[in-house]
C-alpha positions in Angstrom: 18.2 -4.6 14.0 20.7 -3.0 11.9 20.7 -2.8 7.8 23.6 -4.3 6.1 24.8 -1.5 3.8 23.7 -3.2 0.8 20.2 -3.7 1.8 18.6 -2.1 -0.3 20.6 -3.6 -3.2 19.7 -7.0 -2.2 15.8 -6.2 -1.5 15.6 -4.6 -5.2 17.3 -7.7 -6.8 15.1 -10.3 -5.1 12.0 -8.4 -5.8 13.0 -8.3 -9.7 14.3 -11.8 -9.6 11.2 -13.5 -7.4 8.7 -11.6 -9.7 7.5 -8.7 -6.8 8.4 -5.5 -8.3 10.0 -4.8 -12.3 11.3 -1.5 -13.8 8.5 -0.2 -16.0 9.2 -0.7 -19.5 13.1 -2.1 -18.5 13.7 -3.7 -22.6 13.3 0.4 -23.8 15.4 1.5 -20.6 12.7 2.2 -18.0 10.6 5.2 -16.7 12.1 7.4 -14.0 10.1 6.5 -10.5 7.3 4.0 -12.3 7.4 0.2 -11.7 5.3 -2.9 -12.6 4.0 -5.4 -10.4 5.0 -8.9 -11.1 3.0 -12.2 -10.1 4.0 -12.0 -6.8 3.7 -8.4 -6.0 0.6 -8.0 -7.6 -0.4 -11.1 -4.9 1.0 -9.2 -1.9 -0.8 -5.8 -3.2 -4.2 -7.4 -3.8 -4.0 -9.4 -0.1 -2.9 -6.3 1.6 -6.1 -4.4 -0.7 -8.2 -7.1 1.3 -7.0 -6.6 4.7 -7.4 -3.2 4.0 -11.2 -3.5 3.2 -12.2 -6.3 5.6 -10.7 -3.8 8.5 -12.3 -0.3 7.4 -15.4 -1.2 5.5 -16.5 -4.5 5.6 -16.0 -4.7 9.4 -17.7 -1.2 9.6 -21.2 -0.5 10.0 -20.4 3.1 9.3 -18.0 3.7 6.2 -19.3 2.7 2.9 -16.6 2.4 -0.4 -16.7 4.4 -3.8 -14.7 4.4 -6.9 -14.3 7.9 -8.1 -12.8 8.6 -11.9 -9.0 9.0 -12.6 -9.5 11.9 -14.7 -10.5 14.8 -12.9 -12.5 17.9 -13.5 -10.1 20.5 -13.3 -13.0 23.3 -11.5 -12.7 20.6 -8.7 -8.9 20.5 -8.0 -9.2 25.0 -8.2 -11.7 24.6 -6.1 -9.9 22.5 -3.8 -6.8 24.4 -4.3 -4.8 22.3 -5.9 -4.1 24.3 -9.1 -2.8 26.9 -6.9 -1.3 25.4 -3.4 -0.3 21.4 -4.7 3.5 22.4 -5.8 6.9 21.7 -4.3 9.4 24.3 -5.1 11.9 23.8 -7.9 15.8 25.0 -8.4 17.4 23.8 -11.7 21.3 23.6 -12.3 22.7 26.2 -14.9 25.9 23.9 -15.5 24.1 20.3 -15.4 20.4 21.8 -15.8 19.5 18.5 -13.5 16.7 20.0 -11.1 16.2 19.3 -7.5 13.7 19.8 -5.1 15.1 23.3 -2.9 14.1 21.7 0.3 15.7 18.3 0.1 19.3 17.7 0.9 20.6 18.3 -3.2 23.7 15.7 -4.0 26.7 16.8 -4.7 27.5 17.2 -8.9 29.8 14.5 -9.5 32.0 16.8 -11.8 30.9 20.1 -10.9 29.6 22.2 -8.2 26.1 23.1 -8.9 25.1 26.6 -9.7 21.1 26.7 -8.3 18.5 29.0 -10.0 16.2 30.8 -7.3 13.4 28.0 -6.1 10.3 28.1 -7.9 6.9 26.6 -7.6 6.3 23.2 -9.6 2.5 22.1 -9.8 3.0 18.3 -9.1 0.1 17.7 -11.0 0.1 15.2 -14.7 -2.0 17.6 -17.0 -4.0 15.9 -20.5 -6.8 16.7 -22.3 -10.7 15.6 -22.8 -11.7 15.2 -26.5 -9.6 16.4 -29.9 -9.3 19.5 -29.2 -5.8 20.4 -26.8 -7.0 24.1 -25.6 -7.6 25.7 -22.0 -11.6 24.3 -22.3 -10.4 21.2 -22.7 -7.5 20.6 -19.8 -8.0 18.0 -17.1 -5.7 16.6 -14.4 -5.0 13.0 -13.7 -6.2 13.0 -10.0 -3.3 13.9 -7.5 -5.4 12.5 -4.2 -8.3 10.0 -4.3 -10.0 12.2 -1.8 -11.8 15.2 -4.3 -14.1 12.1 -5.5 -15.4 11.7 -2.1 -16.0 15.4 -1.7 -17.8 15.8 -4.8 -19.8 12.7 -3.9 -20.5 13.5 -0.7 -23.6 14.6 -0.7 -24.7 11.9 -3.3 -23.6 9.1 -1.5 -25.3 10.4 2.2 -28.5 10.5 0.3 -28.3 7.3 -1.3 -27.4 5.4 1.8 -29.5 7.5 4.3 -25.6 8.3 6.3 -25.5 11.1 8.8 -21.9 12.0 10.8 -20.6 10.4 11.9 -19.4 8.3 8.6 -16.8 7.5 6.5 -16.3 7.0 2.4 -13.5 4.9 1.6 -11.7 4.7 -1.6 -8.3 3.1 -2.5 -6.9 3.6 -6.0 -4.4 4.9 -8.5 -3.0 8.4 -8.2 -0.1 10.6 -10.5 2.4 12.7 -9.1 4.9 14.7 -10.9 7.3 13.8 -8.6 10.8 16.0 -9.2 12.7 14.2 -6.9 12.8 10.1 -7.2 13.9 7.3 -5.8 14.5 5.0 -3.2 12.5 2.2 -5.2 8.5 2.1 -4.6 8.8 4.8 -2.1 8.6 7.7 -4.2 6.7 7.7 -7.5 5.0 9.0 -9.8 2.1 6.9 -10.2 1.3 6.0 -6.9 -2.0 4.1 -5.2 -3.5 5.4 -2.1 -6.1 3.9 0.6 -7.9 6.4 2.4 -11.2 7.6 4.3 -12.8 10.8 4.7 -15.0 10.1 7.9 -17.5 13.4 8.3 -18.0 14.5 12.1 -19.0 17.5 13.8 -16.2 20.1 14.7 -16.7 19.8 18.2 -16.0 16.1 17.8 -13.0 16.4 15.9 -10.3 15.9 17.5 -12.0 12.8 19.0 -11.9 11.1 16.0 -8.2 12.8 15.1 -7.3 10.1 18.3 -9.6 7.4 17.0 -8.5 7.3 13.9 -4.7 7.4 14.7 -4.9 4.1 17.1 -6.9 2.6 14.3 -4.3 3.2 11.5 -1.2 1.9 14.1 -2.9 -1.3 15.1 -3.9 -2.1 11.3 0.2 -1.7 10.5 0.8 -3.4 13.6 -1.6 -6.4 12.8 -0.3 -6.9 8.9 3.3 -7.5 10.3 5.3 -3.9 10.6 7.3 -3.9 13.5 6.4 -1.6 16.2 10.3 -0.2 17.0 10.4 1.0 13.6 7.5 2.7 13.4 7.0 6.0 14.6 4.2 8.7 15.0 4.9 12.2 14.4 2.5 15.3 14.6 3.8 18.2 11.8 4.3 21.4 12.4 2.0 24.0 11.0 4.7 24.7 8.1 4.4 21.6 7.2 1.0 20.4 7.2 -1.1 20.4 3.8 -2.8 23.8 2.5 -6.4 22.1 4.0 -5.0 21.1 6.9 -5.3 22.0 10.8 -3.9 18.7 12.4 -1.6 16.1 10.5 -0.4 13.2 12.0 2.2 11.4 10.3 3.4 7.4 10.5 6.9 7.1 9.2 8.7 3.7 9.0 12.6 3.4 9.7 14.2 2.6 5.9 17.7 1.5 5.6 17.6 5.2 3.9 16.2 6.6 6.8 12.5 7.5 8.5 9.8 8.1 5.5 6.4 8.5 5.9 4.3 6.1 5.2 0.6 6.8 5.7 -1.1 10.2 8.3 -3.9 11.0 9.4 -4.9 14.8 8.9 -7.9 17.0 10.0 -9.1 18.9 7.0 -11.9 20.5 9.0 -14.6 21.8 6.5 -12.1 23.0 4.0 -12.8 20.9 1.0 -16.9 20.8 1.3 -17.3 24.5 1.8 -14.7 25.4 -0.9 -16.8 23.0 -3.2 -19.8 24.4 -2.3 -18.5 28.0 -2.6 -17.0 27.5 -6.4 -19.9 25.1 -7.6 -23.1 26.3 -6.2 -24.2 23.4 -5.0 -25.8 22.5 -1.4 -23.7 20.0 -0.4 -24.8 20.9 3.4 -26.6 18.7 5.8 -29.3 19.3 7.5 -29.9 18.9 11.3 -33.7 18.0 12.4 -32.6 19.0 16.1 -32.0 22.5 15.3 -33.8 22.9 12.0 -30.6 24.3 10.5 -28.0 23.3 7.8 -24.5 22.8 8.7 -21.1 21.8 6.8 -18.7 18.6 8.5 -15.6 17.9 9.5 -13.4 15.6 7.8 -10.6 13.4 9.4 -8.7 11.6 6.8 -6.5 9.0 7.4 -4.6 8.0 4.3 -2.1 5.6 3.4 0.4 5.1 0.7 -0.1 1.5 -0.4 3.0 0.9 -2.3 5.2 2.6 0.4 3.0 -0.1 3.2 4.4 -2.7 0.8 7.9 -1.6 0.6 7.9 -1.3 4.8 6.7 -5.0 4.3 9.3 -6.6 2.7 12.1 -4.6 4.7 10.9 -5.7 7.6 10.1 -9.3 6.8 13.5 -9.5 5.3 15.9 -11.4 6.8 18.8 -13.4 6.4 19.9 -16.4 8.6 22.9 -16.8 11.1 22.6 -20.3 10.4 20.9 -20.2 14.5 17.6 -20.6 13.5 17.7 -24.5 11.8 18.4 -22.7 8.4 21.9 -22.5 6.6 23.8 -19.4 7.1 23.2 -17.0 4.5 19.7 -18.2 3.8 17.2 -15.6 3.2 13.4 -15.7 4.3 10.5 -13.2 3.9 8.9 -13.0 7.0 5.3 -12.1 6.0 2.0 -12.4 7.8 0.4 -15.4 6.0 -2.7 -12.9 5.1 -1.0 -10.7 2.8 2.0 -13.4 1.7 1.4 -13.9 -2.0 1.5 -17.6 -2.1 -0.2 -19.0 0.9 0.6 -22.4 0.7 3.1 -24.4 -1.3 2.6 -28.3 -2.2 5.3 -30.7 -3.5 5.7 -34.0 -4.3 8.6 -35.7 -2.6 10.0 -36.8 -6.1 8.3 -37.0 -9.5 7.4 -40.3 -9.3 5.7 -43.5 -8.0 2.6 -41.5 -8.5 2.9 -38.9 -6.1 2.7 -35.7 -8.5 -0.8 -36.7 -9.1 -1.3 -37.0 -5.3 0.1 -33.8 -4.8 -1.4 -32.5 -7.4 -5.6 -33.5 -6.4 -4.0 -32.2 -3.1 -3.6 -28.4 -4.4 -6.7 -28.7 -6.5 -9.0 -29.4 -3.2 -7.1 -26.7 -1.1 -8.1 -24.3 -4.3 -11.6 -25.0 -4.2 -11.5 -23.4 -1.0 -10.6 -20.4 -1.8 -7.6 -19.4 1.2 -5.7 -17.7 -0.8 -2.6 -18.5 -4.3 -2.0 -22.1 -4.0 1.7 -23.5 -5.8 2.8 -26.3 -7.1 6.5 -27.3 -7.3 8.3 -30.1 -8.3 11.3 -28.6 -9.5 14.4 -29.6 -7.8 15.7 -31.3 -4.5 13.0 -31.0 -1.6 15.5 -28.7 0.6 15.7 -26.6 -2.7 11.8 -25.8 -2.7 11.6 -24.9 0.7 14.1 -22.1 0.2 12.5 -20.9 -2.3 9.2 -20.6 -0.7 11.0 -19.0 2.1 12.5 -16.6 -0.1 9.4 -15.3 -1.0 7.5 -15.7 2.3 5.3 -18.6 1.7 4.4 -19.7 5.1 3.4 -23.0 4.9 4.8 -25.5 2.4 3.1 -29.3 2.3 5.3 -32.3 1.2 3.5 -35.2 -0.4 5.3 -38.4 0.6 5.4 -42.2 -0.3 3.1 -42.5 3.5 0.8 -40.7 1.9 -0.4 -43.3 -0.6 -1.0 -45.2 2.6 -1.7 -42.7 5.5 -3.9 -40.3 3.3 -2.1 -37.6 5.2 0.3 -34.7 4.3 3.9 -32.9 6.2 2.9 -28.9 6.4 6.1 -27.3 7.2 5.8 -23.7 9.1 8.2 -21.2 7.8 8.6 -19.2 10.8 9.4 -21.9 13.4 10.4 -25.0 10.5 8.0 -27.0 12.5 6.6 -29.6 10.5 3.3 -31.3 11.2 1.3 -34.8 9.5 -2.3 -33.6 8.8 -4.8 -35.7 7.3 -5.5 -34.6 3.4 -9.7 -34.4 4.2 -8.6 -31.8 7.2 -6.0 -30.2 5.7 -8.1 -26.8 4.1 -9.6 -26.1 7.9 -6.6 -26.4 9.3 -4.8 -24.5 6.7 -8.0 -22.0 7.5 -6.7 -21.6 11.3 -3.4 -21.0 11.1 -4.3 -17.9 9.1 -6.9 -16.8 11.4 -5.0 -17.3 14.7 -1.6 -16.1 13.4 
């Protein structure tokens, strides 16, 4: 599938117009490369945070979760060598004085031809401070990487849950990047949320796990809906892995602005531990009972960017109709898997009347008490008008509430995907609403 050239304009406007995705603070002109999550998109986020969990922790035996601070001692990111490494280099304009990124393609001025200082290093890190006083003592970093918390922790949380390698931590969670080059919508920003594990092996087992890991991340994108043409796997070349890392895998997804990573999976051998136990002078070593020696892990660390996962989402789920597929031409639906779709069932009332909004409406109340996911109500318009709605913003199943029901005691589900529509009985209607998602 190609992208019309306007794609992105249209995917921008429906995400601000269906409540997905706002410009942050839009009434005082916005803030460069941050965005707020509307009703919907705060739906989609939190459903695709579920998926996330039941796959790599809850249907783990071996990978427990933490939540580490925001605000980050700033010994841990020397130590890690951030301070010093985490930079992207920096050329300003002396006509404009607009800066750019030296190793990205830099646009054209539009009235000038830019005049490039030599590149520099820019620390991507946000710096604040802890308590009155604003002085060196007192500096600390808004956390560029939810990984340092599990490093620091490590030790903490193998003790307090009796873990030995292999094992993971996972943590997903806000992180701030002082981004100098933005755009493309969610893609690149500067407050940013990221789902990742650190899973602690042997070194001899590490590239084991490298493998593992990899198939596990592309059958989870698979499995939440990304299409498998436009996603492709790319191992970096040493010059452009991380400062920690030996091995970097790389998943980029195929924007309508070209291939962008969306998520890796990198082996960070025992860089991080050993530095942290090097600068703090703690043992955060294991100990082996076999050989009556201490020893430092491996850590393979598949990460992924959540917002940029979201963004892949709703490019690839949306389409617009031919008028081929029952719909009329034009027409757009958001093909999303019904799990992470942020209203999972739709219920309307054929009109508003003859007491069918209150049957429609004991109908959404029963499907909520069973807890499958954001139940809607909608009796706002013609019938044909609701659906498209709902498809616009990928509900996948939509029940109509008709004058048989008074008498039938049964309900029309209509399937976005293949507009099949079906009469289920009102007492069956949560288990059956149950399969569908489970055998999707």
């Amino acid at each position: 599938m190609n992208y019309s050239d306007n794609f992105m304009d249209e995917l921008v406007s429906l995400a601000k117009r269906r409540g997905f995705v706002f410009p942050s603070a839009e009434i005082y002109g916005g803030l460069s490369a941050v965005w707020d999550y509307g009703p919907l998109g705060t739906l989609l986020k939190q459903n695709l945070r579920t998926l996330w969990r039941e796959r790599f922790v809850y249907g783990r035996q071996d990978i427990v979760p933490i939540e580490s601070s925001i605000l980050t001692n700033r010994q841990v990111l020397k130590a890690s060598g951030h301070e010093l490494c985490f930079s992207d280099p920096l050329v300003e304009c002396k006509v404009c004085h607009e800066r750019f990124r030296a190793d990205h393609e830099i646009p054209t001025g539009k009235d000038h031809e830019h005049k490039l200082t030599d590149a520099k290093s820019f620390n991507l890190m946000f710096k604040t401070y802890a308590g009155p006083i604003e002085d060196e003592g007192s500096l600390v970093y808004l956390r560029p990487e939810t990984a340092q918390g599990m490093f620091v922790n490590f030790r903490l949380v193998a003790d307090s849950m009796r873990l030995r390698p292999p094992f993971g931590i996972a943590q997903i969670g806000k992180n701030f990047r002082n981004e100098i080059t933005t755009g493309n919508f969610i893609f690149r920003l500067r407050e940013l949320e990221i789902a990742e594990i650190e899973y602690y092996v042997r070194a001899d087992d590490s590239a084991k796990y490298l493998e593992h890991w990899v198939a596990n991340w592309k059958q989870f994108f698979v499995d939440v809906g990304l299409n498998d043409d436009r996603l492709k796997i790319r191992e970096l070349d040493p010059e452009e892995r991380a400062h920690y890392a030996v091995a970097n895998i790389d998943f980029e997804y195929d924007f309508p602005f070209g291939a962008g990573e969306i998520a890796g999976v990198a082996n960070r051998t025992d860089y991080d531990l050993k530095n942290h136990i090097n600068h703090s002078g703690k043992d955060l070593m294991l100990f082996d009972e076999a050989t009556k020696q201490k020893w430092i892990p491996y850590v393979i660390e598949p990460t992924l960017g959540v917002d940029r996962l979201l963004m892949a989402l709703l490019v690839n789920g949306l389409q617009v109709s031919d008028g081929s597929d029952g719909r009329e031409a034009g027409e757009k639906v958001l093909k999303l898997h019904p799990r992470i779709a942020p209203v999972t069932v739709a219920v309307f009332p054929l009109v508003k009347k003859s007491g069918l909004p209150e049957i429609a409406q004991d109908v959404v109340a029963k499907l909520r008490q069973e807890r499958i996911g954001f139940i809607q109500y909608d009796e706002s318009g013609s019938i044909g008008r609701r659906y498209r709605r709902q498809d616009e913003i990928g509900t996948p199943y939509c029940i109509t509430v008709d004058f048989e029901s008074k008498d039938d005691d049964a309900v029309t589900v209509r399937h976005r995907d293949s507009l099949k529509q079906e009469r289920i009985k009102v007492s069956e209607l949560a288990e059956y609403i149950k399969n569908l998602l489970v055998t999707y």
